[in-house]
N, C-alpha and C positions, 0 to 999 in steps of 0.2 A: 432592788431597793429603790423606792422612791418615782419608778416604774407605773405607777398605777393613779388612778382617779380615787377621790375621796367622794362619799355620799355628800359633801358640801358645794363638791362640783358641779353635781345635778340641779341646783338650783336654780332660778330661774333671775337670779340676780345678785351679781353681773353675766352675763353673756359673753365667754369669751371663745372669740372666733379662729379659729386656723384655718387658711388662706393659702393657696400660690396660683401664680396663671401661666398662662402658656400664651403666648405672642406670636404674629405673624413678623416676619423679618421687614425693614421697609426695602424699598422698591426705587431704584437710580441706575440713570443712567453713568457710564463712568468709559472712561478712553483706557484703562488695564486693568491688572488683575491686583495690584502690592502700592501699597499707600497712595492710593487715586484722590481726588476730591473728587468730591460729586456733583456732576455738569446739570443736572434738571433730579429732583425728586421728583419718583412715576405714584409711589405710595405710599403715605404715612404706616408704620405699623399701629397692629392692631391689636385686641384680645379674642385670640380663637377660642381659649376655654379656661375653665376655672373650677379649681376641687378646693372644697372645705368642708371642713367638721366643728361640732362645738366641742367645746371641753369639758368631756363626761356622758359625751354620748358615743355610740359605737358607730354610727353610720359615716361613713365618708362620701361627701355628695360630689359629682362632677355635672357641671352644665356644661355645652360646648355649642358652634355656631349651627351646626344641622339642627339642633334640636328647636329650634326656633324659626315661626312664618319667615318666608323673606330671604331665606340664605342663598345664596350664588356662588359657587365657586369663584376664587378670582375677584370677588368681590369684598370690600370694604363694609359688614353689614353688625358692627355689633350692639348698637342700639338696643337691643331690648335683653341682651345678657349685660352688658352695663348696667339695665334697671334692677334686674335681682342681683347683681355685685353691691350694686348701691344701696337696697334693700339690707341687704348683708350687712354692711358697712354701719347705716345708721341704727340696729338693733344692736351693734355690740358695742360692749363696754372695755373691753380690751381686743385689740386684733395680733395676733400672731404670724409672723413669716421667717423665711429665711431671708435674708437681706432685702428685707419688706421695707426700713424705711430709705432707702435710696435708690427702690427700684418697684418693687410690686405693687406697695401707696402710692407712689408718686405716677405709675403706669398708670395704673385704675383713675386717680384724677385727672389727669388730662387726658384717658378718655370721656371721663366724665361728664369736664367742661365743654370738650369737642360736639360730644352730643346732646347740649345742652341739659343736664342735669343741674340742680342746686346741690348746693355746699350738705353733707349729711351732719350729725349728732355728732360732738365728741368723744373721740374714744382713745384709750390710752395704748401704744403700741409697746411690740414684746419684739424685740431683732435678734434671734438667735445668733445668727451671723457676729452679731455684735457683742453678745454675750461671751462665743467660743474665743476673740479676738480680745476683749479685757480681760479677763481671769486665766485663760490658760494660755501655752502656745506648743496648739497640735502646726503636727507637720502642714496639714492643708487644713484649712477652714470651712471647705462645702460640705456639702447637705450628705454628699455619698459619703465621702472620705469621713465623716463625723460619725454616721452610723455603722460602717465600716468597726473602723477604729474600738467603739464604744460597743460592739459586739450584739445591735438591737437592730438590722438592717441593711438593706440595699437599696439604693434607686432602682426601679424598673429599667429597662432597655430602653430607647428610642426609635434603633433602626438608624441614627444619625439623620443628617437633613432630608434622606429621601423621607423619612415618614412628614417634615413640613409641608416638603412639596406635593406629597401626596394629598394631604389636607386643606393646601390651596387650591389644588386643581379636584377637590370633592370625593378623593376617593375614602369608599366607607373601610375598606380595612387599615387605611395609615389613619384615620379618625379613631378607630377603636383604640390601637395602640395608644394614640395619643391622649386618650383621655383615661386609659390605665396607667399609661407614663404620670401623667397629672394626680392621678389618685393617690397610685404606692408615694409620689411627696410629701402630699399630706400626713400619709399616716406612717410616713418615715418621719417629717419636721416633729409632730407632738412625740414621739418617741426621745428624739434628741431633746426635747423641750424641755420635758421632764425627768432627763438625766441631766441635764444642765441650770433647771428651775431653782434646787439646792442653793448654788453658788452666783445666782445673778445677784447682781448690787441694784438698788435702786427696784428692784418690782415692783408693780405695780399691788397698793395693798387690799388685795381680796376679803381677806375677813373684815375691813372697816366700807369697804362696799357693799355686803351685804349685812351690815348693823350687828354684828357679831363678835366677841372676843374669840381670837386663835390664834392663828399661825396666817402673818401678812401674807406670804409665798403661796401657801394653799388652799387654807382655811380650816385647816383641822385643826378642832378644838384643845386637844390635851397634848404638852408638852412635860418635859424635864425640866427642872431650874437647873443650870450653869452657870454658878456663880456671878459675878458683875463685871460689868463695861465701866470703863472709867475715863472720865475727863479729868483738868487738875484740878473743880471743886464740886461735882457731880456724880452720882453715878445710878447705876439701872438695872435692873434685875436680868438678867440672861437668861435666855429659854430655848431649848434646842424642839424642835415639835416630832413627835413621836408617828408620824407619817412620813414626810418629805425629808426632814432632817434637816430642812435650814434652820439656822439661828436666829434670833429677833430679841428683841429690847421690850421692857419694859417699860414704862413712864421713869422720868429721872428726878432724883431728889436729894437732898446735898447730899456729904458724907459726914456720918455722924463722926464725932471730934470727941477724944476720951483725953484725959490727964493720963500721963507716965505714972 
């Protein structure tokens, strides 16, 4: 339930994106092993690769640094997979991640800025992360333990850090992993999305982006009345939407006042 895409998702407006990336660690020198400062940064981290999908289509796409003129192992090169992140970025209209706005948005721009890109189109962000953390309180909060739990998934393997290091120093089988690692996120995050789409406060409202009466959450048109919401001299028609199952409001208008 609530598991699936609506024919309203296909639409071609709003464009909502799901997102996550995969980083290289940065690079310091340091005098031990357990809470060191860091005597010289050798290299900023970077974005080695990035899986996304739109919402309501089946493909989940991964770019990553081989795939691109210019790559070096060991090297610092992602300039031009920043240009289609950025690409990405300014056709959506909402972007999706797991703890995207304190880490994945904020990665992606400054590398952005770093290599000199301009500012994209705004778009309205969706923090799963942040969603699991208001409304419920699961044991853990990540991306595996969420799909876990919720019975729709697992993250892929990594290999742990040997698959990084492999993909620093260019080898093609810790790249493959890793940008299956990258995938199964993606199409693990819209799994969790959309069991947790239901109960987000505040989403962003989809059916008045695309000029349509329905269901804010997803945009399907036909709902249930449920009774009213009430303030102390207002109130609003209640609507439960017979797709997704969230609830939503109607326009509010006083309360009609009868004599005893």
């Amino acid at each position: 339930m609530g598991l699936k895409t609506t024919a309203q998702e296909t639409s071609t407006s709003p464009r909502i994106l799901l997102f996550d990336l995969e980083t290289a660690p940065n690079l310091a020198y340091v005098w031990g092993h357990y809470d060191q400062n860091v005597i010289e940064h050798v290299q900023e981290s970077y974005i080695l690769s990035v899986a996304y999908k739109w919402l309501g289509e089946d493909k989940v796409y991964v770019k990553a640094l081989p795939d691109y003129k210019g790559y070096k192992p060991e090297k610092e090169c992602d300039r031009e997979l920043c240009k289609d992140l950025w690409k990405l970025f300014d056709e959506a209209s909402i972007v999706i991640a797991h703890n995207g706005d304190a880490f994945d948005i904020k990665k992606a721009n400054t590398r952005f800025v770093y290599n000199g890109l301009p500012p994209y189109s705004d778009f309205r962000s969706i923090d799963t992360l942040k969603i699991a953390k208001k409304v419920f309180k699961f044991n853990s909060n990540k991306l595996d333990d969420l799909g876990n739990f919720l019975g729709i998934g697992r993250k892929a393997q990594t290999g742990g850090f040997a698959t990084w290091r492999g993909c620093l120093s260019g080898d093609s089988k810790a790249w493959k992993t890793m940008c299956l690692y990258n995938q199964q996120d993606v199409a693990l995050l819209e799994r969790v999305y959309l069991s947790l789409r239901p109960w987000a406060k505040g989403h962003p409202d989809v059916s008045t982006m695309r000029g349509l009466k329905g269901c804010p959450v997803c945009g399907h048109p036909k709902a249930h009345k449920r009774g009213y919401a009430y303030t102390n001299l207002m109130r609003a028609q209640r609507y439960q939407c017979l797709d997704c199952k969230a609830y939503y409001q109607g326009p509010r208008s006083k309360i009609p006042l009868t004599d005893n």
